[in-house]
C-alpha positions in Angstrom: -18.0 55.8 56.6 -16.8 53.0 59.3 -13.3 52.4 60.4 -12.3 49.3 58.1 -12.4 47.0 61.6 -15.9 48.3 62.7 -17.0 46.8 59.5 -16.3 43.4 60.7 -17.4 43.9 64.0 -20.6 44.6 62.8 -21.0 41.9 60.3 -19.3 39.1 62.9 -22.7 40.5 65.3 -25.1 39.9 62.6 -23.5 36.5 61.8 -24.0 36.0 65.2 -27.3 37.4 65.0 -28.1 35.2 62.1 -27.1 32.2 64.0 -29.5 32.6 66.9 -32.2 33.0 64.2 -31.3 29.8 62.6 -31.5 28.3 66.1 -35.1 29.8 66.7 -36.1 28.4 63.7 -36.5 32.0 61.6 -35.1 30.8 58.7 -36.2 33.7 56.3 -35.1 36.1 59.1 -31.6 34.1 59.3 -30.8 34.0 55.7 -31.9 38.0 55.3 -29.6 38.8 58.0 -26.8 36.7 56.4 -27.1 38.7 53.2 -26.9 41.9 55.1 -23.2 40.8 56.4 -22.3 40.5 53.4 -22.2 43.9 52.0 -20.1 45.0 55.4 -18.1 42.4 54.2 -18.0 43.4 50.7 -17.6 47.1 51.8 -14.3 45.7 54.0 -12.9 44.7 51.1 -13.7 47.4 48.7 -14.3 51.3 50.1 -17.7 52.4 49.3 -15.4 55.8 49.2 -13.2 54.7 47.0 -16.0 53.2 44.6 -18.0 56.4 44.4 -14.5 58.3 43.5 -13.6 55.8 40.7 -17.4 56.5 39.7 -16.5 60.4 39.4 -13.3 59.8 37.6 -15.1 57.8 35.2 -16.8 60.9 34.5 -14.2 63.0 34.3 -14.9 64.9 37.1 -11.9 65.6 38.9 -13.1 68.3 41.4 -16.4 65.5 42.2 -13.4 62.8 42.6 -11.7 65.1 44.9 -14.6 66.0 47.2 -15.4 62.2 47.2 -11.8 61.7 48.5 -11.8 64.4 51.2 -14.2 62.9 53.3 -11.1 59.9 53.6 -9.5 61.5 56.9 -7.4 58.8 58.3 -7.0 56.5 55.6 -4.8 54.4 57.2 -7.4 52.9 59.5 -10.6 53.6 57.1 -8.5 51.7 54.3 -6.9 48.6 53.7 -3.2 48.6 52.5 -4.5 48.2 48.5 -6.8 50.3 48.7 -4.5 53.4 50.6 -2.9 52.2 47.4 -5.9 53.0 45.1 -6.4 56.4 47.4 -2.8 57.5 46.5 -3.2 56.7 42.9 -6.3 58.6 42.8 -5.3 61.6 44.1 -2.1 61.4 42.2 -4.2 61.6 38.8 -5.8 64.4 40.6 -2.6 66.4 41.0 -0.8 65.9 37.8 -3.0 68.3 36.0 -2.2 71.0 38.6 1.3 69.8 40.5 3.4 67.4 39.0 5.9 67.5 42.1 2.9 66.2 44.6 1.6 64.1 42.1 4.9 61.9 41.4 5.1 61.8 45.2 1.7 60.4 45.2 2.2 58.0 42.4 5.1 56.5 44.0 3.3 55.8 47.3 0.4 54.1 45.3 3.0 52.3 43.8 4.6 51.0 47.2 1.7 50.0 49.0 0.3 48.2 45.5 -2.4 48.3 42.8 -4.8 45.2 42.6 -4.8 45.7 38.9 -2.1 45.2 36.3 -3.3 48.0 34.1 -3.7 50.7 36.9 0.1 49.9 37.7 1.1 50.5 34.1 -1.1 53.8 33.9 0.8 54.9 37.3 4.1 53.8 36.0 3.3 55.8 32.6 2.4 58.8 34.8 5.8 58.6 36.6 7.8 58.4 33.8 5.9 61.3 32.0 6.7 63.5 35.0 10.4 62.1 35.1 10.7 62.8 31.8 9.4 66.9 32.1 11.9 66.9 34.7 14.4 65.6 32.4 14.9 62.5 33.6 15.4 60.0 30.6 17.0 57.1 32.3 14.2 57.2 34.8 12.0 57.7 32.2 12.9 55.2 29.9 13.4 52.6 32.6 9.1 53.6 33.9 8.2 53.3 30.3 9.7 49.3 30.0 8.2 48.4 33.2 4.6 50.0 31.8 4.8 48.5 28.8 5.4 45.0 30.6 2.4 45.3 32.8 0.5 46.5 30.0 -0.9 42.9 29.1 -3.8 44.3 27.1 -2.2 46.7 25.0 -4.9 49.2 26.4 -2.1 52.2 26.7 0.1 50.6 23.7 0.0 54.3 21.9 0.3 56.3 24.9 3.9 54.4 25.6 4.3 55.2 21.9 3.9 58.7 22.1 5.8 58.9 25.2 8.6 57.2 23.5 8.8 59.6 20.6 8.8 62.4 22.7 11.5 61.1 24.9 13.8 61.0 21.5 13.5 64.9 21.3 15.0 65.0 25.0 
């Protein structure tokens, strides 16, 4: 994995590259080498790291989601701010089936440093309110559950809110 900067480097040098093969009149090798910047470009803007762990969680795998997100050491300067955004989200669905207490602290941080997507908010803001409310916070809680319900464009977790709600009556 490169340092999200070394990524640019490298494709601004085959741009540059490229160029000088446009000059020489190596078209085909000018327009290859443009297509290969691109995917350090692409990869700037989305992690191949963070891709691969979404992949895992697709499958359910938690502990291949995990082991995907370990090799991450400094995410700060491997990651851009979303997507220490999407790292902290991540690993906070990791920890709420094991520690609730690490995962609401990761769940807020995703939530500071922003999600790209309106529906991953909602799911992180549904997460945070199901912790707040096992930790018997209702007004916390209920306030979470309006905000995820806004977000929630799609109605894609319109019976999970439900549920939530119901429960948070027997509280």
């Amino acid at each position: 994995m490169f340092n999200k900067n070394l990524k640019l480097v490298i494709a601004a040098l085959i741009i540059a590259y490229a160029v000088y093969q446009f000059i020489e009149g190596n078209i085909g090798n000018g327009i290859s080498l443009i297509l290969l910047s691109s995917i350090f470009i692409f990869l700037y803007f989305r992690n191949e790291i963070i891709l691969l762990s979404f992949l895992r969680m697709r499958k359910q795998d938690l502990a291949g989601t995990e082991k995907w997100l370990s090799k991450i050491k400094n995410p700060e300067a491997a990651l851009t701010v979303k997507q220490q955004g999407y790292f902290n989200y991540l690993h906070g669905i990791i920890n709420s089936q094991t520690n609730l207490t690490k995962a609401e602290k990761f769940f807020k941080k995703a939530i500071k440093l922003g999600l790209t997507m309106d529906y991953d908010l909602a799911m992180a803001k549904l997460s945070l309110a199901g912790i707040a409310m096992q930790k018997r916070r209702k007004r916390e809680a209920t306030m979470l559950l309006s905000e995820a319900k806004k977000l929630d464009k799609n109605s894609m977790l319109k019976d999970q809110i439900k549920m939530m709600q119901q429960q948070m009556k027997k509280i």
